[in-house]
C-alpha positions in Angstrom: -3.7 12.2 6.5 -4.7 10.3 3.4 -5.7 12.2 0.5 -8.0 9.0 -1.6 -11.7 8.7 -2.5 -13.8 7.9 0.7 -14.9 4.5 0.2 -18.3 5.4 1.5 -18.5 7.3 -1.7 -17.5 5.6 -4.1 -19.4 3.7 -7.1 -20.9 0.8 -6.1 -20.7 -0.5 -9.3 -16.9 -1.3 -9.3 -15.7 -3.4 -5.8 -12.2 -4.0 -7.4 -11.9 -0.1 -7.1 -12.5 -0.5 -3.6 -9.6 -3.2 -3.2 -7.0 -1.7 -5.4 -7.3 1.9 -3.5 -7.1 -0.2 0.1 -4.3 -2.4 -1.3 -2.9 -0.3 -3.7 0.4 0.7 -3.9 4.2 -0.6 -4.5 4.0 -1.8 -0.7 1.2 -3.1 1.1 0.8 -6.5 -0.3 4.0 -6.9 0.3 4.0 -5.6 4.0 1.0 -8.0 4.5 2.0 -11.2 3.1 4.9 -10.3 5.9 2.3 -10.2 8.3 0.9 -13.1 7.2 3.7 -15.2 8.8 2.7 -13.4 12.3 3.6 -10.4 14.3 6.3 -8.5 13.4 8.6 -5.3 14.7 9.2 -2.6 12.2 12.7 -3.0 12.1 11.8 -6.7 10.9 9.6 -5.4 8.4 12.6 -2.4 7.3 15.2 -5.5 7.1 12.6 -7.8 5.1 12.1 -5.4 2.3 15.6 -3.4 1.9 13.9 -0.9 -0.8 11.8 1.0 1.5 12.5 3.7 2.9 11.5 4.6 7.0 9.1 7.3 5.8 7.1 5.3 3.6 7.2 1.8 5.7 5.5 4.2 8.3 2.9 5.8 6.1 1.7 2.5 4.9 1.3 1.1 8.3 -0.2 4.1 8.9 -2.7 3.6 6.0 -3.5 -0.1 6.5 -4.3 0.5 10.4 -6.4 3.3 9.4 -8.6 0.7 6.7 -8.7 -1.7 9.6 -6.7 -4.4 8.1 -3.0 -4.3 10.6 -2.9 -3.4 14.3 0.0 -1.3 15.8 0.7 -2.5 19.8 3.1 -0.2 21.6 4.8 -2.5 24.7 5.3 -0.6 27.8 9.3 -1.2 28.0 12.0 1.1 27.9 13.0 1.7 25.0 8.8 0.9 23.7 8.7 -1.7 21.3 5.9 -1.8 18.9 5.1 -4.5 17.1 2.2 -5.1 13.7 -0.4 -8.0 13.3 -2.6 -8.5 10.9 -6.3 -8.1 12.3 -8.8 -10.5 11.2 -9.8 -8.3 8.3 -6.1 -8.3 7.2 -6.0 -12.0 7.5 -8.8 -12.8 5.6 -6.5 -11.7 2.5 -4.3 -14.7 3.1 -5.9 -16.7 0.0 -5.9 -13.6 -2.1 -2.3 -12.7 -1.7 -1.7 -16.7 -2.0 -3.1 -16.5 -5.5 -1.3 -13.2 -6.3 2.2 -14.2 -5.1 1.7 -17.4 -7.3 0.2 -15.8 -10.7 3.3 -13.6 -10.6 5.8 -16.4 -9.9 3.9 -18.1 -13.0 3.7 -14.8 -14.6 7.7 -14.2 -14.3 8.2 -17.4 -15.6 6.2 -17.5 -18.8 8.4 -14.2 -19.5 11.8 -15.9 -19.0 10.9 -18.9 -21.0 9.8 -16.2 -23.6 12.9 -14.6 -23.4 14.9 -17.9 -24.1 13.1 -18.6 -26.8 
C-alpha cells in the first residue's frame, strides 16, 4: 500500500507534480525504459539493473501497475512465470524517457569536459 498524495487531489495548477510522484523515484524510469525494449521476466529486470534489491524491484512494479502504466501476466506453468509489459499508457513515455536518457548522457558529458578543463 502506497502512502503519496492521491492524484485526484492534487493541485491542478502544477502537472509536473503529477509526473514526478508517478515516475518518481531512483527506479522507475529506469525499469521502464527496460520495458521499452518489450516484455520482460523479473529475473531479467533483477540481472539488468544489479543495484536493486528484490524488495524494491517488486514494490515498484507494484507501484507502476497500480498507476496503470506496466502489466504483470502470470503464465499457468509450473513453476508460474510472470512476465511485465509496458501498457499503452506506459508506452506513451517512450519519447519522454528518449529525451531524458539523452539530456543526461549530454548532461554527464558537459561535466567530464569540465572536469578536464
Amino acid at each position: 500500500m502506497r502512502i503519496r498524495e492521491r492524484i485526484e487531489e492534487m493541485a491542478d495548477h502544477c502537472d509536473v507534480e503529477v509526473a514526478l510522484v508517478v515516475l518518481g523515484g531512483k527506479w522507475k524510469l529506469l525499469i521502464l525504459k527496460y520495458l521499452l525494449t518489450g516484455p520482460r521476466r523479473f529475473g531479467e529486470l533483477r540481472r539488468a539493473m544489479p543495484g536493486i534489491t528484490q524488495r524494491m524491484l517488486t514494490r515498484q512494479l507494484r507501484e507502476l501497475e497500480d498507476d496503470g502504466l506496466v502489466e504483470r501476466t502470470v503464465f499457468a506453468e509450473s513453476p508460474p512465470r510472470t512476465q511485465y509489459a509496458l501498457t499503452g499508457t506506459g508506452d506513451s513515455l517512450s519519447t519522454l524517457i528518449g529525451d531524458l536518457d539523452k539530456w543526461g548522457r549530454w548532461y554527464r558529458e558537459r561535466l567530464e569536459n569540465s572536469a578536464e578543463s
